[in-house]
C-alpha positions in Angstrom: 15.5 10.0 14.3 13.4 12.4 16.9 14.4 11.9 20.5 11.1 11.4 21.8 9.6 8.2 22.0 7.0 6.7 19.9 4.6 7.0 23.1 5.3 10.6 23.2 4.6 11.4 19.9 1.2 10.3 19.9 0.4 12.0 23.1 1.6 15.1 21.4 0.1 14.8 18.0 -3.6 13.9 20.0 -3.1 16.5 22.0 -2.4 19.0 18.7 -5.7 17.2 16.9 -7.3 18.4 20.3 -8.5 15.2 20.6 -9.9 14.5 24.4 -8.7 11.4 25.6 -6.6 8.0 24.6 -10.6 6.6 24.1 -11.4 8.7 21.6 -8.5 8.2 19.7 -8.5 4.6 19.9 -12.1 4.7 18.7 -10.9 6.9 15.5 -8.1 4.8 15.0 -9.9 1.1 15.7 -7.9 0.0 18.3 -8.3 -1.2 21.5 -7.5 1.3 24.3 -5.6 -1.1 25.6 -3.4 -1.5 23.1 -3.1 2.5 22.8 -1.7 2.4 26.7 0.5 0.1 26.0 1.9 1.5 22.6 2.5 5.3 24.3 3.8 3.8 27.6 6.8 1.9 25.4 5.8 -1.7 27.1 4.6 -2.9 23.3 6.2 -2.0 20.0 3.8 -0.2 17.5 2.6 -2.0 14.7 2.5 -0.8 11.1 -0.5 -0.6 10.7 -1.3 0.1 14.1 1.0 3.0 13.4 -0.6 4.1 10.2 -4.3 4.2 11.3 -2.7 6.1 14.6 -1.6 8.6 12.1 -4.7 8.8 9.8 -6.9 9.2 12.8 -4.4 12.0 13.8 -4.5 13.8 11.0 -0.2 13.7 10.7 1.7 11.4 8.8 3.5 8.0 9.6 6.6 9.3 9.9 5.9 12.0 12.4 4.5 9.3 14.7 7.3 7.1 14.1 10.6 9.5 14.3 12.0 8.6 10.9 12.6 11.6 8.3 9.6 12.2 6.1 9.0 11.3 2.7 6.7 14.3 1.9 9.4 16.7 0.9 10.9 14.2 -1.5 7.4 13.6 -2.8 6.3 15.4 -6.1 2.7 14.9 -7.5 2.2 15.4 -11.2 -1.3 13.4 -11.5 -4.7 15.0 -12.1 -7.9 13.2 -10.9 -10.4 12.6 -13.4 -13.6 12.2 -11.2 -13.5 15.2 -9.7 -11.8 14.2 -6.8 -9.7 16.8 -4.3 -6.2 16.4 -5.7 -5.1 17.2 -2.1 -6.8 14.0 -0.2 -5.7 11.9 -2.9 -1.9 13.6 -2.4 -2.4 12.4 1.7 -3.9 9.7 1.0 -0.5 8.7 -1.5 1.7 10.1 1.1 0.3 7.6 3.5 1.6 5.1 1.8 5.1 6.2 0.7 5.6 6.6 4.4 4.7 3.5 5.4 7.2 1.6 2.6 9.7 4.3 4.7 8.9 3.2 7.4 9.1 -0.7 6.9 12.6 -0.1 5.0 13.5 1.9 7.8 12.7 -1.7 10.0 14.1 -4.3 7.6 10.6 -5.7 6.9 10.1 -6.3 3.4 7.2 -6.4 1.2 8.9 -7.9 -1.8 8.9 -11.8 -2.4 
């Protein structure tokens, strides 16, 4: 787990995406800005998905924003798209979602019934 907090994390990955303010990324991420405050000054808990549209509007992955070790270099592809689709976006876009199941696991929240 990274030393920094979760707060700081996301103040350096907007500042990285050279994104301007907290606003804007709360706008890109749909959240309030309020909520954003409160998530990088450590007085609320990130939620999941709070995290995971943080990161998608980033442009990083969940577990960067989170501190947990990453999924991606465990993470081996072997699909082809038949539409004609990027192969990389659909890899992130897959990605995105093995590292939120990391993530959770990493909490003790499961998704299984």
């Amino acid at each position: 787990m990274s030393a920094l907090s979760t707060g700081a994390r996301i103040e350096k990955a907007r500042l990285a995406a050279q994104i301007a303010s907290r606003r804007e990324l709360a706008d890109k991420a749909g959240i309030s800005p309020s909520t954003l405050s409160r998530i990088i000054a450590g007085t609320q808990p990130a939620k999941a998905n709070e995290l995971l549209a943080l990161a998608m509007a980033l442009g990083c992955n969940l577990a960067e924003l989170a501190g947990i070790a990453t999924t991606a270099g465990h993470l081996q592809c072997g699909a082809r798209p038949d539409s004609g689709a990027n192969f990389e976006v659909m890899r992130e876009q897959l990605l995105q979602f093995f590292e939120l199941n990391s993530y959770l696991d990493e909490q003790s929240i499961s998704l299984r019934q």
